[in-house]
N, C-alpha and C positions, 0 to 999 in steps of 0.2 A: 333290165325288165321293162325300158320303155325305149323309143327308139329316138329320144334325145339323150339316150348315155352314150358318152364314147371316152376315150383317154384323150384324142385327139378331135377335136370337133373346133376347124379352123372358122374364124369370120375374114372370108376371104375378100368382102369387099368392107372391108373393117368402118363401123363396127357390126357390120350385116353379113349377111351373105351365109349363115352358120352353116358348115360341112362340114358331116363325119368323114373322119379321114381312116380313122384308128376303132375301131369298135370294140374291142377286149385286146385280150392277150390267150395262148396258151403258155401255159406253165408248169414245168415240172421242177424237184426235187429229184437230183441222186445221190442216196447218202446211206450209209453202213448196208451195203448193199441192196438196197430197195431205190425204187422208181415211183415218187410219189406225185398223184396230182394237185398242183394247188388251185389251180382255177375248176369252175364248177358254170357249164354250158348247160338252158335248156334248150331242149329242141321241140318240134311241132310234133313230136309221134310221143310225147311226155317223158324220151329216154336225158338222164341227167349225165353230159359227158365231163367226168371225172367228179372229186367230193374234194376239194381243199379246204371247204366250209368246215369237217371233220378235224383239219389241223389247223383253224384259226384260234390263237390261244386269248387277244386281244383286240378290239380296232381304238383308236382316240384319235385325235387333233391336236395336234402341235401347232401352234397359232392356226392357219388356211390351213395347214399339209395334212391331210390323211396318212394315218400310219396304223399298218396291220403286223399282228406279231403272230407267223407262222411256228409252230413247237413242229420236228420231225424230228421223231427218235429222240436221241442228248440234245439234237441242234436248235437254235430259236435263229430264223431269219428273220428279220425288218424290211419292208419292203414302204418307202413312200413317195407320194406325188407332188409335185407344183409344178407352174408354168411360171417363164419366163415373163417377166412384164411386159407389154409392149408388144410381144411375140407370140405368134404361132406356133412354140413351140411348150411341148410337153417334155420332162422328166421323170425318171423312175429310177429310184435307188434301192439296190438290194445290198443290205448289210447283215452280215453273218457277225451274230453279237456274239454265240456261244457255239461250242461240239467240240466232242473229239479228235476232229479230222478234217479233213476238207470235206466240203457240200458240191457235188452239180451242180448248175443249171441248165433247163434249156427252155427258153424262151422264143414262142414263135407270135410277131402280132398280127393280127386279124384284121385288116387292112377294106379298104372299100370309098367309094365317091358319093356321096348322095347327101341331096336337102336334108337338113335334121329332120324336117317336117313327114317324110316321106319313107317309104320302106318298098323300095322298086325291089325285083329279082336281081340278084348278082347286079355288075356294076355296071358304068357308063356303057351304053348298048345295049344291054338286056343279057338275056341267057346266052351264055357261050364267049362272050367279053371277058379278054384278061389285059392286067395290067403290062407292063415291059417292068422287069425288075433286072438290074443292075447293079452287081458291086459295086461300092464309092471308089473312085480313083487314088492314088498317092499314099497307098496303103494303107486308108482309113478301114476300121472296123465297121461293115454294117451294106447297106443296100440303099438304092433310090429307087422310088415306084412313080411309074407316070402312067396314068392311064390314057388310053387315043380318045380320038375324035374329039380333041381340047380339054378332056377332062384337066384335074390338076394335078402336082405333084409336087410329091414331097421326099425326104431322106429319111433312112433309121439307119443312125450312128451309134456306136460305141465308142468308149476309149481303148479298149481291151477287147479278146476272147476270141472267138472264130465264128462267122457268120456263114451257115451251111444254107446253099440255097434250095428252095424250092417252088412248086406251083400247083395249089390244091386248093379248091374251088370246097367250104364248110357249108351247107345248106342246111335250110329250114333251122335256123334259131330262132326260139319262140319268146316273142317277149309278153308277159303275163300280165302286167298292166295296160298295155293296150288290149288284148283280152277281155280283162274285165270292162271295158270302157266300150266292146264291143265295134273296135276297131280293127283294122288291117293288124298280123299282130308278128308277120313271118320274114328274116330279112338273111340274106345272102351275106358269109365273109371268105377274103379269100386270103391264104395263109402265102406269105412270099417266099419264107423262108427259116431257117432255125437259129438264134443264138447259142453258144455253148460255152459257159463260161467254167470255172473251176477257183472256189473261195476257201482262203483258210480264215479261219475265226479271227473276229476282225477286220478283215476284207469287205471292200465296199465294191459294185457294181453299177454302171448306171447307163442306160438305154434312154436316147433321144428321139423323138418323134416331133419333125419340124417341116412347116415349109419352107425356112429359109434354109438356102442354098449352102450353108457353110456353117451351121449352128454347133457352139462351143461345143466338145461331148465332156468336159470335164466336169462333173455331177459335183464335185467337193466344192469347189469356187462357185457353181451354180446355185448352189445349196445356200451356201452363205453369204451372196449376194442378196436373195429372197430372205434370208432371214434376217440381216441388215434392214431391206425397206421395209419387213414389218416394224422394226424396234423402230425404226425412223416417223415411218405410219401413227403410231401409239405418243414417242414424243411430242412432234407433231402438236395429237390432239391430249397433253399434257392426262396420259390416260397409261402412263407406264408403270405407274403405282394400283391404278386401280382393280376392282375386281375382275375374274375371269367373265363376266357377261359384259359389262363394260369392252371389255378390250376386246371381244369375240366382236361386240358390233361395230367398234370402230372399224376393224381392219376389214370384214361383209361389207361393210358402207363401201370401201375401196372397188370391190367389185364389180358397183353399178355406174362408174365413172371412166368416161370413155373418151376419145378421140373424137371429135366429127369435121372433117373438112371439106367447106363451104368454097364451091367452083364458084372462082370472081365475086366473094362478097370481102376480098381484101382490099388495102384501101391503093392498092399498085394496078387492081381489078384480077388481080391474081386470088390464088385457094385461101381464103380464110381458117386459119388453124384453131378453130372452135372445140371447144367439149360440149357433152352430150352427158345425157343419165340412162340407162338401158331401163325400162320401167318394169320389168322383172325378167328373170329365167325360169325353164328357158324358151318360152317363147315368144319373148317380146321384143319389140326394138325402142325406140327411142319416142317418147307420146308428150305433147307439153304441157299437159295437166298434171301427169304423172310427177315431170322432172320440177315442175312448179312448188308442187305438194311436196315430194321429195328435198327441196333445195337447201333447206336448210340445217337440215339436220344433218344430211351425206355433208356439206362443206362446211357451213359455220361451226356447227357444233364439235365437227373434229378439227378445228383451225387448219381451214384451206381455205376462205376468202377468195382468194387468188380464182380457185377453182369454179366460184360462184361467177364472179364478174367475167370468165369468159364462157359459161355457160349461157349467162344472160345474152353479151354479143352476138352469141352464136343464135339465138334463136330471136334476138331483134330484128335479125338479117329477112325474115319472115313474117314481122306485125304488119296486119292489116285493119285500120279503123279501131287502131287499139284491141285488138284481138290478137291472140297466137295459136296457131294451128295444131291442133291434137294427132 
């Protein structure tokens, strides 16, 4: 509904740069005979393409991860998200908890280059611009899209299934929050191609959206690596007993703490490996009033120290007259 949602929205000059790469998904259900939608597109003429809203039975949060529980017919799918720490890279796991039978899928994502800030026609170039999409090589499941004229690129891996291609330019989706806001409100996505998976009960799925060149596609170990560094997260800030708002904010505080490297303020005159505070999402970048105000509570309070004193570094690098640059 706004046009800094996406699944994949890379900071390619980390921890700036934010580009949607990935803007939704299509998504279907096939199962005891029917072909069901789970995703739900608006568009600028008000037609709503498909209703999966209709078969969402739950949403919650399992620490960060979003988890939605689709009901079709006997069957409940699980479908949820995290990112890789560190990375550009997005996950999504489809688990088939219960049915009869085995389930379809086919998932196609909806792909695109552009500033979060911004909502151009279709992609790099304007109208009539398509990406190059490519099978991954060495019998990997999935495709790489690179868009021309320098745009960027990135891969969608599987570990499984069959990736069926294709190239279909999705116009006029309408986001309704900008709308109300009285802004630009209409953006182009272009579909590369189909997933098609087949789950028996039980069965786990999972679809990678990354820019690096060779990103794990094994969704089990990925899973569990992220849920590792939250329990580590919560340790940590000696916050593993406490209550569910306590620990929701610990592991949120994690979000706002970033990477930032400082050309020649190392002491070789080399990149200083500095951190930074992002002073909100999502539109903002790194402010030192913000990160000032913020400091305490993102690091001391959830015992990271560590994370303060190179915060501090990092923007000593920049006092002038005892002042630091907002």
């Amino acid at each position: 509904t706004r046009r800094y949602h996406g699944l994949l929205v890379a900071a390619l000059t980390p921890p700036v740069g934010r580009t949607v790469l990935v803007g939704g998904l299509l998504e279907w259900a096939v199962h005891d005979g029917g072909r069901i939608a789970l995703h739900a597109h608006e568009h600028a003429d008000g037609t709503i393409d498909g209703d999966g809203h209709r078969f969402l039975e739950s949403f919650e949060l399992d620490g960060l991860l979003p988890v939605w529980t689709y009901a079709v017919a006997d069957a409940l799918l699980e479908k949820r998200i995290w990112m890789a720490h560190g990375s550009n890279t997005t996950y999504l796991r489809y688990s088939l908890s219960r049915a009869r039978g085995p389930l379809g899928l086919e998932v196609s994502p909806l792909v695109t280059a552009r500033d979060h800030h911004v909502l151009p026609p279709a992609g790099p170039g304007g109208p009539g611009t398509e990406p190059t999409i490519e099978p991954l090589a060495g019998g990997r499941v999935g495709a790489s899209v690179r868009w021309p004229d320098g745009g960027p690129s990135f891969v969608l891996p599987a570990a499984f299934g069959a990736f069926e291609p294709g190239a279909a330019w999705l116009r006029d989706f309408r986001h309704r929050e900008e709308t109300a806001r009285g802004l630009d409100d209409r953006s182009d996505l272009f579909a590369p191609g189909t997933f098609h998976i087949s789950l028996q009960p039980g069965d786990s799925w999972t679809l990678v959206l990354s820019t690096e060149p060779d990103p794990d596609p094994d969704g089990e170990s990925a899973l569990a690596s992220e849920l590792d560094r939250q329990a580590e997260l919560l340790a940590r800030a000696r916050a593993t007993r406490s209550g569910a708002v306590v620990r929701t904010l610990v592991l949120a505080a994690d979000q706002f703490l970033v990477d930032r490297r400082i050309p020649g303020a190392g002491k070789d005159g080399g990149p200083l490996a500095g951190r930074s505070v992002i002073a909100g999402y999502p539109w903002f970048n790194d402010w030192g009033r913000d990160t000032m105000i913020a400091l305490p509570g993102l690091t001391l309070a959830t015992g990271r120290p560590e994370e303060a004193a190179a915060i501090l570094r990092a923007f000593a690098v920049f006092a002038r007259d005892g002042l630091l640059p907002n």
